[in-house]
mmJSON file of the N, C-alpha and C atoms, coordinates in Angstrom:
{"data_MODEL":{"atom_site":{
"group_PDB":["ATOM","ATOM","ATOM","ATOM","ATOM","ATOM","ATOM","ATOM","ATOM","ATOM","ATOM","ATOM","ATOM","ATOM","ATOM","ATOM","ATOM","ATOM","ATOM","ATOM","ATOM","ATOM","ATOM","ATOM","ATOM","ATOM","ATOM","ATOM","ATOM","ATOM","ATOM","ATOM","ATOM","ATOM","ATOM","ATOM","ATOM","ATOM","ATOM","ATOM","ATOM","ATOM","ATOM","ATOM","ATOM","ATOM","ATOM","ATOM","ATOM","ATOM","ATOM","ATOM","ATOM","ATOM","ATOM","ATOM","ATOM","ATOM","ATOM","ATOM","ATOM","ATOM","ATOM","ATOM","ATOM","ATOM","ATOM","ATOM","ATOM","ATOM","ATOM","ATOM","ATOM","ATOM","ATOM","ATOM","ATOM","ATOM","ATOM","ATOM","ATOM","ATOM","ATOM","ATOM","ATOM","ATOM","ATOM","ATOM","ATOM","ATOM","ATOM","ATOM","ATOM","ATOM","ATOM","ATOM","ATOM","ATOM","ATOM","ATOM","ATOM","ATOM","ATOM","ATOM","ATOM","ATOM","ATOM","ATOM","ATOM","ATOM","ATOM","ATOM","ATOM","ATOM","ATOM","ATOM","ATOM","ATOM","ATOM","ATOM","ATOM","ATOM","ATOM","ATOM","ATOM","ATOM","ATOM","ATOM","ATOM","ATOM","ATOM","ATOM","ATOM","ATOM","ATOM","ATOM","ATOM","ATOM","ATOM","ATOM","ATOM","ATOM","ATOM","ATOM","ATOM","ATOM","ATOM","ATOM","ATOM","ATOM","ATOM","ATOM","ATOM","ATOM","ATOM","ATOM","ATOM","ATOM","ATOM","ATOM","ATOM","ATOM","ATOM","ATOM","ATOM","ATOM","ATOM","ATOM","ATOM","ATOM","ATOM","ATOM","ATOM","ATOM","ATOM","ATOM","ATOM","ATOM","ATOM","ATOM","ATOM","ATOM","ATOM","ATOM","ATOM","ATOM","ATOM","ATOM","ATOM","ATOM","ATOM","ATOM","ATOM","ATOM","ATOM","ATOM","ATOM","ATOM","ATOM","ATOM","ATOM","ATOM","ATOM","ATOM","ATOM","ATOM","ATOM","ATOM","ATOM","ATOM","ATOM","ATOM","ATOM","ATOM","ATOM","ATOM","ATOM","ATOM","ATOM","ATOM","ATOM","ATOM","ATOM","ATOM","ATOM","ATOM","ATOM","ATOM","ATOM","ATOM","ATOM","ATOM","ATOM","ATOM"],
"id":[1,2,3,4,5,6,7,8,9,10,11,12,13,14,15,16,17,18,19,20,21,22,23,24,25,26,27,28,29,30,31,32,33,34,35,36,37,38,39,40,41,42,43,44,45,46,47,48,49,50,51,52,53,54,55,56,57,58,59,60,61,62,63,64,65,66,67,68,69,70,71,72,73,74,75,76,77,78,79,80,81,82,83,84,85,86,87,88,89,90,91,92,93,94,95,96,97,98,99,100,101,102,103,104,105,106,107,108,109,110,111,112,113,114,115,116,117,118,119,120,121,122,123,124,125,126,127,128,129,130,131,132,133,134,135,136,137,138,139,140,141,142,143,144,145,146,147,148,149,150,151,152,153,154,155,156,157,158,159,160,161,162,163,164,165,166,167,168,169,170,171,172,173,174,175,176,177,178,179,180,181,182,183,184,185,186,187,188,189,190,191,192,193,194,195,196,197,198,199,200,201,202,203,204,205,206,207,208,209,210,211,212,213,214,215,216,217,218,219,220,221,222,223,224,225,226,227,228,229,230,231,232,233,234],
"type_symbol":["N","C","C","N","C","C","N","C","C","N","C","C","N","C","C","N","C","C","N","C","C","N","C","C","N","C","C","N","C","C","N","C","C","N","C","C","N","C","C","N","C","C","N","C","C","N","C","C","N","C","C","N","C","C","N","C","C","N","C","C","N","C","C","N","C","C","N","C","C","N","C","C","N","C","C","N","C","C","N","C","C","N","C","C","N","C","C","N","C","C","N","C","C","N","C","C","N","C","C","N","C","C","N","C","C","N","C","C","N","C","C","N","C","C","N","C","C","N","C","C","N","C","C","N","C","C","N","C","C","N","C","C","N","C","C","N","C","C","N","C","C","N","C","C","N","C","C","N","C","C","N","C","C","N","C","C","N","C","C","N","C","C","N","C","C","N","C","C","N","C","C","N","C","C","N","C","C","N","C","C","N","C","C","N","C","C","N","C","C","N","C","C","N","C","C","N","C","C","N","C","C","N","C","C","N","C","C","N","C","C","N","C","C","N","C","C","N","C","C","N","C","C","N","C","C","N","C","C","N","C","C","N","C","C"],
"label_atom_id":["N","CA","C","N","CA","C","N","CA","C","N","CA","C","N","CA","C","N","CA","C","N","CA","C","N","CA","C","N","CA","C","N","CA","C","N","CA","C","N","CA","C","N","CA","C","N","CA","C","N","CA","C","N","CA","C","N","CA","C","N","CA","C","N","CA","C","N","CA","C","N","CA","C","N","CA","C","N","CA","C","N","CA","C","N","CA","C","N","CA","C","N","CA","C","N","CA","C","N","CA","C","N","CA","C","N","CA","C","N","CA","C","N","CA","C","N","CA","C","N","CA","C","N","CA","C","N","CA","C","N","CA","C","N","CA","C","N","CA","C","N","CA","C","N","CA","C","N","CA","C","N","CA","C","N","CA","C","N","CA","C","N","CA","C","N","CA","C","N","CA","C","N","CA","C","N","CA","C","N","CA","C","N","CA","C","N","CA","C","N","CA","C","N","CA","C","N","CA","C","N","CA","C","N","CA","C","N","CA","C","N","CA","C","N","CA","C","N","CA","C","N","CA","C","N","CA","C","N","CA","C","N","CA","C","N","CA","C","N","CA","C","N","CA","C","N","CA","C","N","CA","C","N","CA","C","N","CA","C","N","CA","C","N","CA","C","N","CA","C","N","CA","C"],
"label_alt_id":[null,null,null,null,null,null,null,null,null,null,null,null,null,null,null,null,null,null,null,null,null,null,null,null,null,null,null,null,null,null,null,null,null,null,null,null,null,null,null,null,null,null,null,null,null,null,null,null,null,null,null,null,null,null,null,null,null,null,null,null,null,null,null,null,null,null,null,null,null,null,null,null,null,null,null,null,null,null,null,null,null,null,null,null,null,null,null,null,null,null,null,null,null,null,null,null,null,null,null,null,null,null,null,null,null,null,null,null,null,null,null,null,null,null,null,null,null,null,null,null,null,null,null,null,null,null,null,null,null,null,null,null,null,null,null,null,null,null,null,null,null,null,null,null,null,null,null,null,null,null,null,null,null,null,null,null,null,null,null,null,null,null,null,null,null,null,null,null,null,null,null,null,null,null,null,null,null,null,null,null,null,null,null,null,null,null,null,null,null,null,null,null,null,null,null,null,null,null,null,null,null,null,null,null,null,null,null,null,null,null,null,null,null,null,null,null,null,null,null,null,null,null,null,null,null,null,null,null,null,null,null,null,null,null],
"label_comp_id":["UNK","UNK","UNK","UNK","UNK","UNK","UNK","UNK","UNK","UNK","UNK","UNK","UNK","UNK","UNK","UNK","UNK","UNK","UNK","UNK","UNK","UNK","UNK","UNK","UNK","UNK","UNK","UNK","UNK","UNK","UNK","UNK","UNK","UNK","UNK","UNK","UNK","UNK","UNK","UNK","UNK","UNK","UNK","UNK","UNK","UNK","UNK","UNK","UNK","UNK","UNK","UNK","UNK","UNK","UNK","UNK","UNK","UNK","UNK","UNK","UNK","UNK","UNK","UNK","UNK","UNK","UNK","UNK","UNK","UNK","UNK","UNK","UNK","UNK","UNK","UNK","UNK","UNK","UNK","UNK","UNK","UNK","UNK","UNK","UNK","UNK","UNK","UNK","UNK","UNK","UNK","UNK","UNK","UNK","UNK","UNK","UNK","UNK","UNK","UNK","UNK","UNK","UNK","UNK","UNK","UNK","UNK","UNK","UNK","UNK","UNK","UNK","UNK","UNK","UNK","UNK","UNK","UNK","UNK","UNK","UNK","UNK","UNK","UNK","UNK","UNK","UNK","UNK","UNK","UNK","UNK","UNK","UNK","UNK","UNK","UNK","UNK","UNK","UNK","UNK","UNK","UNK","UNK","UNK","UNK","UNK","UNK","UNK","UNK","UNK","UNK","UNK","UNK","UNK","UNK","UNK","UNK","UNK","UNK","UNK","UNK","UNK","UNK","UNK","UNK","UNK","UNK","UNK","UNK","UNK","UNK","UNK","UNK","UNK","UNK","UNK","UNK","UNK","UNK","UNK","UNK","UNK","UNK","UNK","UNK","UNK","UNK","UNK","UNK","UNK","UNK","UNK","UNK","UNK","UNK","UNK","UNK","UNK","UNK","UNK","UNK","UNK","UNK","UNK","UNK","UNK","UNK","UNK","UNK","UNK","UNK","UNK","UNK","UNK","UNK","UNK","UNK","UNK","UNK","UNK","UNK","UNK","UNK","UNK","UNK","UNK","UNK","UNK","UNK","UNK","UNK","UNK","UNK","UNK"],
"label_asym_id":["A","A","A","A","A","A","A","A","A","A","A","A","A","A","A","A","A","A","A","A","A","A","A","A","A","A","A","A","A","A","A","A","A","A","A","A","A","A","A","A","A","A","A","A","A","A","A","A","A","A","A","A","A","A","A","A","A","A","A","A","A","A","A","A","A","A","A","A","A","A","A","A","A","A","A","A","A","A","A","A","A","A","A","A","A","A","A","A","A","A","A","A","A","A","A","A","A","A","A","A","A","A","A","A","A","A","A","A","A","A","A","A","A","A","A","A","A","A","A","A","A","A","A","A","A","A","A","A","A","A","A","A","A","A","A","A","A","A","A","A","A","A","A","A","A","A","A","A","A","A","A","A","A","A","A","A","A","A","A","A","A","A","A","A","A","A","A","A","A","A","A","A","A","A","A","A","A","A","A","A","A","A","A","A","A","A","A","A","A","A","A","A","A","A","A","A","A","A","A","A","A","A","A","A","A","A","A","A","A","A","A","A","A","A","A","A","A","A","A","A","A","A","A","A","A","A","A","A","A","A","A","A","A","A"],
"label_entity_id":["1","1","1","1","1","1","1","1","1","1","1","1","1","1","1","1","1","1","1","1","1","1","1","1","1","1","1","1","1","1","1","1","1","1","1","1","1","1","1","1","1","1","1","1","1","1","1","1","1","1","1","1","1","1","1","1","1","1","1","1","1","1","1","1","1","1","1","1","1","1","1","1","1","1","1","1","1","1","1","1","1","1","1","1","1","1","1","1","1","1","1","1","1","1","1","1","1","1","1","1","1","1","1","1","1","1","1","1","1","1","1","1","1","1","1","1","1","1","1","1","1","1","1","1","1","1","1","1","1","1","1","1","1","1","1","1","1","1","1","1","1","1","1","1","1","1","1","1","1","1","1","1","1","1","1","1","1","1","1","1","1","1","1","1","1","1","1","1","1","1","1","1","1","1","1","1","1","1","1","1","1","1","1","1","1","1","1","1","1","1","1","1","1","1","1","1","1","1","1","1","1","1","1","1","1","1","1","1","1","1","1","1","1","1","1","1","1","1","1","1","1","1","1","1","1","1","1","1","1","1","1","1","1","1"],
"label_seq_id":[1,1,1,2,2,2,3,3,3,4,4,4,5,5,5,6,6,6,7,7,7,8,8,8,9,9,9,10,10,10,11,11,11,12,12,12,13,13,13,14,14,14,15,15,15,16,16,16,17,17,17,18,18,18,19,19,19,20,20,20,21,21,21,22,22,22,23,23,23,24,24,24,25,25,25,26,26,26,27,27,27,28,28,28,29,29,29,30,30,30,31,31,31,32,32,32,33,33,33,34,34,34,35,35,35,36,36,36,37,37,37,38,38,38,39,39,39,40,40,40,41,41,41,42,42,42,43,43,43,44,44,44,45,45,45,46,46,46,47,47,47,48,48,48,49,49,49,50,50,50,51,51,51,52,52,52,53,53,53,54,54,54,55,55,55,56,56,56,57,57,57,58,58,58,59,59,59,60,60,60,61,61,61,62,62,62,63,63,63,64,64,64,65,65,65,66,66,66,67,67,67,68,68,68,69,69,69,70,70,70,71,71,71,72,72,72,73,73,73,74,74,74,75,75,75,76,76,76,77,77,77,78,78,78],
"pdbx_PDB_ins_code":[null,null,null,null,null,null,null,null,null,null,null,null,null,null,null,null,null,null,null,null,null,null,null,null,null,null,null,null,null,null,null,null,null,null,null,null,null,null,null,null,null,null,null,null,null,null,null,null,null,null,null,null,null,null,null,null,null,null,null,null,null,null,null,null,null,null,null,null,null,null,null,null,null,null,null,null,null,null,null,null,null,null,null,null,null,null,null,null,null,null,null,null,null,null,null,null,null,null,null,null,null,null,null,null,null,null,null,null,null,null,null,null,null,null,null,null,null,null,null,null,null,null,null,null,null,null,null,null,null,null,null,null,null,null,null,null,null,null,null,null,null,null,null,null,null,null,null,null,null,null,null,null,null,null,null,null,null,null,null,null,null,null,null,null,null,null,null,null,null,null,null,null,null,null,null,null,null,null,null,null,null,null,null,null,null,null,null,null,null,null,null,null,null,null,null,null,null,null,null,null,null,null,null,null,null,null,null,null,null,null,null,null,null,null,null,null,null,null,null,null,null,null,null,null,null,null,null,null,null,null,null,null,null,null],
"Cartn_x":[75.086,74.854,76.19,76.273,77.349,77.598,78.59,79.063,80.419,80.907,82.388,81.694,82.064,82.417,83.66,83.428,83.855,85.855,85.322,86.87,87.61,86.91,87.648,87.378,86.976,86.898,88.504,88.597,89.599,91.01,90.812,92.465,92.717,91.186,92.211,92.748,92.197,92.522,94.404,94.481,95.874,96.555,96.161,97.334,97.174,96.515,96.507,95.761,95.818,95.143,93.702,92.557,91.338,91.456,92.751,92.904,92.96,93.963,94.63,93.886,92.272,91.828,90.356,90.132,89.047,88.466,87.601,86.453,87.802,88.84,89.793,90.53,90.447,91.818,91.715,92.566,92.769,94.119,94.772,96.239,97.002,96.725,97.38,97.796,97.106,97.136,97.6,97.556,97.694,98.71,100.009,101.263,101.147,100.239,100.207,98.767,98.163,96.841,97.375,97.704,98.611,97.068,97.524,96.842,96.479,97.202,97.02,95.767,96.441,95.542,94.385,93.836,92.761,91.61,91.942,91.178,90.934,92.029,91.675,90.349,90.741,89.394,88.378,88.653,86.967,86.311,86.909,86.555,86.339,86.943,86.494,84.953,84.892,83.869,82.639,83.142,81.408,80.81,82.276,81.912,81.151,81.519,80.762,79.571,79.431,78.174,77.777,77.849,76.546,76.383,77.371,77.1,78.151,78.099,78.864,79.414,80.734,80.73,81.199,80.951,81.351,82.935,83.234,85.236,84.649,84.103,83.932,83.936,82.721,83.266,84.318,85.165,86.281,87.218,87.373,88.757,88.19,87.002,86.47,86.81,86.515,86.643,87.598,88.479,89.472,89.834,88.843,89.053,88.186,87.89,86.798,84.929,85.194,84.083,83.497,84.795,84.098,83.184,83.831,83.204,82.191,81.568,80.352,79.498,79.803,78.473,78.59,79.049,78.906,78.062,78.38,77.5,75.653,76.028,74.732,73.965,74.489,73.932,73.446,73.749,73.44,72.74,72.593,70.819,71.633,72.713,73.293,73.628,72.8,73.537,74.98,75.452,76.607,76.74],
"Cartn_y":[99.937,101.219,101.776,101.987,102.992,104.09,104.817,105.949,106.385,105.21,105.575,105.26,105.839,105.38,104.132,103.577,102.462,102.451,103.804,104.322,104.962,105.449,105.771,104.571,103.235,102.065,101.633,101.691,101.055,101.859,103.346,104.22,103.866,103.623,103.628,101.705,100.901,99.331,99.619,100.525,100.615,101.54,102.33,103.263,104.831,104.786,105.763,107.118,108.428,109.503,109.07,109.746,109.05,109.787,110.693,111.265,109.921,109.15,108.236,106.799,107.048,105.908,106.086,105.8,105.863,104.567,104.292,103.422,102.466,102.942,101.985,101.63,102.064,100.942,99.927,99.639,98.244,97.593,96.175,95.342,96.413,96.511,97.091,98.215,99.097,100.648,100.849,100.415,100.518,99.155,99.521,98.705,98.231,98.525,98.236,97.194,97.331,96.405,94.785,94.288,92.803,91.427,90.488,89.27,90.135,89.547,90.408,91.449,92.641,94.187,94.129,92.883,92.169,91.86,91.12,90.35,91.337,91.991,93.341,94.287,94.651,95.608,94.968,94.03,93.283,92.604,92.675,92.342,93.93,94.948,95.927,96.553,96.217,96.295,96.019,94.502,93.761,94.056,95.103,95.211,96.786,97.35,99.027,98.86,97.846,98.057,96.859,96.255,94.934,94.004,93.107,92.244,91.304,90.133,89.188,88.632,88.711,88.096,86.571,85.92,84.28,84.367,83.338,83.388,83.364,82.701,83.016,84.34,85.036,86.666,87.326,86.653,88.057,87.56,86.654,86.462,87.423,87.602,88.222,90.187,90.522,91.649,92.457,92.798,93.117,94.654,95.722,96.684,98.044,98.583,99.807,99.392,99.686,99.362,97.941,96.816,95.317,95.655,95.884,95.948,96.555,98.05,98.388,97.93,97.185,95.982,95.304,94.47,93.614,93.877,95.177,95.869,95.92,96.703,97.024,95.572,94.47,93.551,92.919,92.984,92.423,94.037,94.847,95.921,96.86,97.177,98.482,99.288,100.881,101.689,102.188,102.326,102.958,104.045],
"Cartn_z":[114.972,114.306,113.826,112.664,112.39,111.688,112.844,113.116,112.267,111.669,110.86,109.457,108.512,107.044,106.98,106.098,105.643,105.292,104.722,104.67,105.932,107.437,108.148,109.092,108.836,109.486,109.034,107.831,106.514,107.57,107.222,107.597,109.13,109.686,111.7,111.717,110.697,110.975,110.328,109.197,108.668,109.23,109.793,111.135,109.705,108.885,107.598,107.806,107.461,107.185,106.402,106.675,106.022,104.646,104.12,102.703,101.814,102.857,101.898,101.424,101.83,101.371,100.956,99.836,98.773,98.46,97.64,97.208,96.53,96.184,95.082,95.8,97.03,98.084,98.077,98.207,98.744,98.745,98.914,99.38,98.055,96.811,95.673,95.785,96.338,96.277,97.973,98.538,100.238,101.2,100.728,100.864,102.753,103.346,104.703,105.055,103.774,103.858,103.21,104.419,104.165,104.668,104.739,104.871,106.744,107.149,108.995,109.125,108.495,108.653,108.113,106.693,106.047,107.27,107.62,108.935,109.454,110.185,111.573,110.679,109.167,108.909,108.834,108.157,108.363,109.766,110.24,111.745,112.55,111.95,112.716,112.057,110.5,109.585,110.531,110.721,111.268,112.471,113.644,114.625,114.886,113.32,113.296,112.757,111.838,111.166,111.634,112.523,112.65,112.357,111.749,110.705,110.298,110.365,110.067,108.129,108.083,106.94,106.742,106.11,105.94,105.194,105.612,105.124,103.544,102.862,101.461,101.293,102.016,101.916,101.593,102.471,103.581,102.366,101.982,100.647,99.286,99.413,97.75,98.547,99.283,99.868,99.796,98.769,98.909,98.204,98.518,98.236,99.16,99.405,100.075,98.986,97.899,97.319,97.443,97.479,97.754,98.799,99.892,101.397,101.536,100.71,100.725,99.912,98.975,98.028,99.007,99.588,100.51,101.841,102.453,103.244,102.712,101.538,100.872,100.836,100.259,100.285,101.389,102.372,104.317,104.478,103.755,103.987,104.981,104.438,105.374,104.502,104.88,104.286,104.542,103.167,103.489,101.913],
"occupancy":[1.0,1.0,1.0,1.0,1.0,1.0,1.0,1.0,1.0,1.0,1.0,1.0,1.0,1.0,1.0,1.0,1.0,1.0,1.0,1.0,1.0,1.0,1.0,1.0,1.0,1.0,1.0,1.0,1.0,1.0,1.0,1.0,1.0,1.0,1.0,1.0,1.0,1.0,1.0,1.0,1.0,1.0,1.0,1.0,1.0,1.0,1.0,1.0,1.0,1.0,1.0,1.0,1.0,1.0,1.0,1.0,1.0,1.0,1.0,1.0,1.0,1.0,1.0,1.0,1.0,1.0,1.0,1.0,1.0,1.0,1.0,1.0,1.0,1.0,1.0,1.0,1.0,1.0,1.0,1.0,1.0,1.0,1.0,1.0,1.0,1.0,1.0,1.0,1.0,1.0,1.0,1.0,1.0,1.0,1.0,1.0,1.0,1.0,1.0,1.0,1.0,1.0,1.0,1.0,1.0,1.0,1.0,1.0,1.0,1.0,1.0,1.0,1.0,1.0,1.0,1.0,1.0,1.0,1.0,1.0,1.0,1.0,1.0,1.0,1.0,1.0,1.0,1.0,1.0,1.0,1.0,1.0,1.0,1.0,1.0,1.0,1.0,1.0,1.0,1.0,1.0,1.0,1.0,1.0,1.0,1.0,1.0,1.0,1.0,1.0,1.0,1.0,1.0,1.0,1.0,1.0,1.0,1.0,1.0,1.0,1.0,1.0,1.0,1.0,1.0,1.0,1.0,1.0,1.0,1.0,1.0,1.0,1.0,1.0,1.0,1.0,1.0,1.0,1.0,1.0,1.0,1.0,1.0,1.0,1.0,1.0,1.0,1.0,1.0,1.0,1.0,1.0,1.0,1.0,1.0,1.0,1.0,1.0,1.0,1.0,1.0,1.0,1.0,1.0,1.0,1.0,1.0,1.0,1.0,1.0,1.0,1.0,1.0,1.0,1.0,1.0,1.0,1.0,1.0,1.0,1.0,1.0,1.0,1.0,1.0,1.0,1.0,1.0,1.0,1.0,1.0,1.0,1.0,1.0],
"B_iso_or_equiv":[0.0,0.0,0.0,0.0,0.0,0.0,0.0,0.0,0.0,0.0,0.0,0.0,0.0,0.0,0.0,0.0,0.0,0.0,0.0,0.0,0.0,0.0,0.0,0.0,0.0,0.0,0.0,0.0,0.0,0.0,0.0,0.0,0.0,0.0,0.0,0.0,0.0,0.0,0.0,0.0,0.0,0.0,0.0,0.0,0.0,0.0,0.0,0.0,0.0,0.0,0.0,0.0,0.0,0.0,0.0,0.0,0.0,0.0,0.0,0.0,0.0,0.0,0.0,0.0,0.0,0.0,0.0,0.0,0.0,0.0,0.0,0.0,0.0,0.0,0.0,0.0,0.0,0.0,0.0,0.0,0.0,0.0,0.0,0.0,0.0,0.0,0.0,0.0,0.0,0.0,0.0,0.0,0.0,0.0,0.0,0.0,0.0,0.0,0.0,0.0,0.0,0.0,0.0,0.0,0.0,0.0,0.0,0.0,0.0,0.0,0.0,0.0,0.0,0.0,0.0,0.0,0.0,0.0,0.0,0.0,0.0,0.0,0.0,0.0,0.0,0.0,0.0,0.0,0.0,0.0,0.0,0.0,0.0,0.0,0.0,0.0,0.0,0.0,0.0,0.0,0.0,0.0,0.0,0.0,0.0,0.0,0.0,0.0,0.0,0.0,0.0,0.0,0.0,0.0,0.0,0.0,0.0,0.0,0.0,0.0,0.0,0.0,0.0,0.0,0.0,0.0,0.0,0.0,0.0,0.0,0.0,0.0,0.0,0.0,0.0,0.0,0.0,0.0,0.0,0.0,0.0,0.0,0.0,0.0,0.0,0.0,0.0,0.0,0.0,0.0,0.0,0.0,0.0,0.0,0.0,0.0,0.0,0.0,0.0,0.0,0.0,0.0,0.0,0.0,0.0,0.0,0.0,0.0,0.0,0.0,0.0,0.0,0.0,0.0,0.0,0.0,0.0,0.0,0.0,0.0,0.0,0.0,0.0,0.0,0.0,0.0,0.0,0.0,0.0,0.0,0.0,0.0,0.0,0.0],
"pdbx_formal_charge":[null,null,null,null,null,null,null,null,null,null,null,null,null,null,null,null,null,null,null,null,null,null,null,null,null,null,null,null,null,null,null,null,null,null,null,null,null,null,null,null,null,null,null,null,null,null,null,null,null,null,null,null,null,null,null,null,null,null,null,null,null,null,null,null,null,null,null,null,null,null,null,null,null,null,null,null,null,null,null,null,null,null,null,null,null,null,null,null,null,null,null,null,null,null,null,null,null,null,null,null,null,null,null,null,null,null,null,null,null,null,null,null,null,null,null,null,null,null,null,null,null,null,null,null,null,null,null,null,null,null,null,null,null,null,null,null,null,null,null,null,null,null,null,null,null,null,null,null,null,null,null,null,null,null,null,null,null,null,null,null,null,null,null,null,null,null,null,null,null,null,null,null,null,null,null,null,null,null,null,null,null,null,null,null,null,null,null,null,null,null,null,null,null,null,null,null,null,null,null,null,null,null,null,null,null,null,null,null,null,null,null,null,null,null,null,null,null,null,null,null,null,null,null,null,null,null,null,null,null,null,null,null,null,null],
"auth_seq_id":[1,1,1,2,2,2,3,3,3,4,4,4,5,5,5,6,6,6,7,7,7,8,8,8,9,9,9,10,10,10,11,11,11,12,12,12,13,13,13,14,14,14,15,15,15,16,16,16,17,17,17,18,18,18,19,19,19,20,20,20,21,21,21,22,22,22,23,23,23,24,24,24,25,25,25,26,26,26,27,27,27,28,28,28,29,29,29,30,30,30,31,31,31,32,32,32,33,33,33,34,34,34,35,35,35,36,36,36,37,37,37,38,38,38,39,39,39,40,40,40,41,41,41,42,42,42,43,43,43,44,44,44,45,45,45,46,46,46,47,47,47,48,48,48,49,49,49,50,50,50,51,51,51,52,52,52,53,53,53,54,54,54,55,55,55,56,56,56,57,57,57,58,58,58,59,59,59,60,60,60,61,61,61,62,62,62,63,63,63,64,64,64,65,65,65,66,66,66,67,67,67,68,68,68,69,69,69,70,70,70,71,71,71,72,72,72,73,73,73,74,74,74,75,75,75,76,76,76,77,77,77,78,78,78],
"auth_comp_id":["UNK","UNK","UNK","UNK","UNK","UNK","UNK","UNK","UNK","UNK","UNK","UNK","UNK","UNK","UNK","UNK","UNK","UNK","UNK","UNK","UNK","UNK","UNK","UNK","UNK","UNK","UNK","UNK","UNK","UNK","UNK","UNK","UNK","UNK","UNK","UNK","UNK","UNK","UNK","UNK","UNK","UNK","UNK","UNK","UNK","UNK","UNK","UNK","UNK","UNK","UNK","UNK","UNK","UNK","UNK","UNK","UNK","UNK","UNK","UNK","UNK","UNK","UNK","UNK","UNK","UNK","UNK","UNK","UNK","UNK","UNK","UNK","UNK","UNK","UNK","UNK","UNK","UNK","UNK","UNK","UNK","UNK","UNK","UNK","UNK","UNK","UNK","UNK","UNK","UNK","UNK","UNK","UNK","UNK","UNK","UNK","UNK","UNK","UNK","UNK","UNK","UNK","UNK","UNK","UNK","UNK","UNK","UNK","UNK","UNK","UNK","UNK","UNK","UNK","UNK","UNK","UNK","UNK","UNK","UNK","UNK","UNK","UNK","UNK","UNK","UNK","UNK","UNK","UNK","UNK","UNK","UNK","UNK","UNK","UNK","UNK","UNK","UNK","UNK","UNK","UNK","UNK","UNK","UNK","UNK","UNK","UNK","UNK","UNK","UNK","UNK","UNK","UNK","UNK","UNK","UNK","UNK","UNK","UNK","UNK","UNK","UNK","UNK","UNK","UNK","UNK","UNK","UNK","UNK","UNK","UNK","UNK","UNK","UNK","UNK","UNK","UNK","UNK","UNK","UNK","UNK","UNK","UNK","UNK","UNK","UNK","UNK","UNK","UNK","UNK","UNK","UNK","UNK","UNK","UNK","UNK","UNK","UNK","UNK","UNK","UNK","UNK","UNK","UNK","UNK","UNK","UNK","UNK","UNK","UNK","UNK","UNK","UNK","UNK","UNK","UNK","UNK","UNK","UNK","UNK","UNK","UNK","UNK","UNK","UNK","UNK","UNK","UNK","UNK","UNK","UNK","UNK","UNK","UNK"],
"auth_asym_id":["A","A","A","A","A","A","A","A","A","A","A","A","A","A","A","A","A","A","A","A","A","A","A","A","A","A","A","A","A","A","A","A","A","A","A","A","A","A","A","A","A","A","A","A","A","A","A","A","A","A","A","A","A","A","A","A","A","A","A","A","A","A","A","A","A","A","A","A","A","A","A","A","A","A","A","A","A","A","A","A","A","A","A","A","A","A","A","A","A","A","A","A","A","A","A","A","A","A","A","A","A","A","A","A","A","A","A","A","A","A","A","A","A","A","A","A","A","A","A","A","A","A","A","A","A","A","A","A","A","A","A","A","A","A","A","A","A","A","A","A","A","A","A","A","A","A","A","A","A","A","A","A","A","A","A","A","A","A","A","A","A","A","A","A","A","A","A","A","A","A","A","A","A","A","A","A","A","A","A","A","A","A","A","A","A","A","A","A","A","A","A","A","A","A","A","A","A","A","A","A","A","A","A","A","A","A","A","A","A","A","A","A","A","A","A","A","A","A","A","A","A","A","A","A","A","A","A","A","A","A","A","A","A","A"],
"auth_atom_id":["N","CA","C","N","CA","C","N","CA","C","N","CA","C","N","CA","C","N","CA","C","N","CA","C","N","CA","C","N","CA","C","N","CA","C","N","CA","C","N","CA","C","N","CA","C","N","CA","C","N","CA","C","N","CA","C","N","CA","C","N","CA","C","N","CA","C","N","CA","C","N","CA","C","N","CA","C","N","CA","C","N","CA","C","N","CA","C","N","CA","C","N","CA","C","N","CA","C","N","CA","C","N","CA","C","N","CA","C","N","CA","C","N","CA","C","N","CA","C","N","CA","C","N","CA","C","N","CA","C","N","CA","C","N","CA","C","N","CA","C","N","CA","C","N","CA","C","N","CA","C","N","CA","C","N","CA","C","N","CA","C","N","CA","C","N","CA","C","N","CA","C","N","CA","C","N","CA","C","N","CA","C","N","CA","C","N","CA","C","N","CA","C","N","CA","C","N","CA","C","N","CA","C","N","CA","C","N","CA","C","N","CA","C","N","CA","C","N","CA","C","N","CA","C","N","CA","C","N","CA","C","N","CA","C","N","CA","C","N","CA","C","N","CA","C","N","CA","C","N","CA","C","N","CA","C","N","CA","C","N","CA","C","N","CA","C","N","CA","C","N","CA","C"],
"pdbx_PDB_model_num":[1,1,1,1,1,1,1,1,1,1,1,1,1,1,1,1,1,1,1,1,1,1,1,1,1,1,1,1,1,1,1,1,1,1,1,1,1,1,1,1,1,1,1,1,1,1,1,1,1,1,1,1,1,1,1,1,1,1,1,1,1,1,1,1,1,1,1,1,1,1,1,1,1,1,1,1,1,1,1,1,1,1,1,1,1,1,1,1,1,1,1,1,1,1,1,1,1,1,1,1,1,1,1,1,1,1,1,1,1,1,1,1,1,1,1,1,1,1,1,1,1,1,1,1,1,1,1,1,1,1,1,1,1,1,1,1,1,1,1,1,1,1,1,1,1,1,1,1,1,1,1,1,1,1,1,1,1,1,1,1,1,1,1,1,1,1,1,1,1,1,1,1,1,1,1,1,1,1,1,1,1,1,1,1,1,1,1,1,1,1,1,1,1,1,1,1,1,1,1,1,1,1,1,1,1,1,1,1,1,1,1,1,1,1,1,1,1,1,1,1,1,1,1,1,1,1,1,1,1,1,1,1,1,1]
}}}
C-alpha cells in the first residue's frame, strides 16, 4: 500500500527537500540521482507501492513521470 508519493519516495532515496522534485526529475535535473541512488529509488519504489520492476524496466525509468507510467501500468494509482 502506498503512503508516499512518488516524488517524496524520489527526495528521501536522494537525501532532497520534496520542493526539489517534480514529474521532470530525474539524473539531468537532480545532480545526486547517479547510477547508485537509481537502484536505491527504484528499489524503494517497489517496496512502497508493491511491485516489482524487470531490469529492462529500471534502465528506461529515468525520470519521476517514467516511474508513474510505469506504476500506472502494473494498476497502481498514483
Amino acid at each position: 500500500m502506498n503512503t508516499q508519493s512518488v516524488e517524496a519516495v524520489v527526495a528521501q532515496a536522494l537525501g532532497l527537500p520534496l520542493a526539489q522534485v517534480n514529474d521532470d526529475s530525474g539524473p539531468q535535473s537532480l545532480p545526486t540521482w547517479d547510477s547508485v541512488t537509481h537502484l536505491d529509488i527504484l528499489l524503494s519504489v517497489e517496496v512502497e507501492f508493491g511491485i516489482k520492476f524487470t531490469a529492462d524496466e529500471m534502465i528506461t525509468l529515468l525520470s519521476v513521470s517514467a516511474i508513474k507510467a510505469a506504476l500506472r501500468d502494473k494498476g497502481v494509482t498514483v
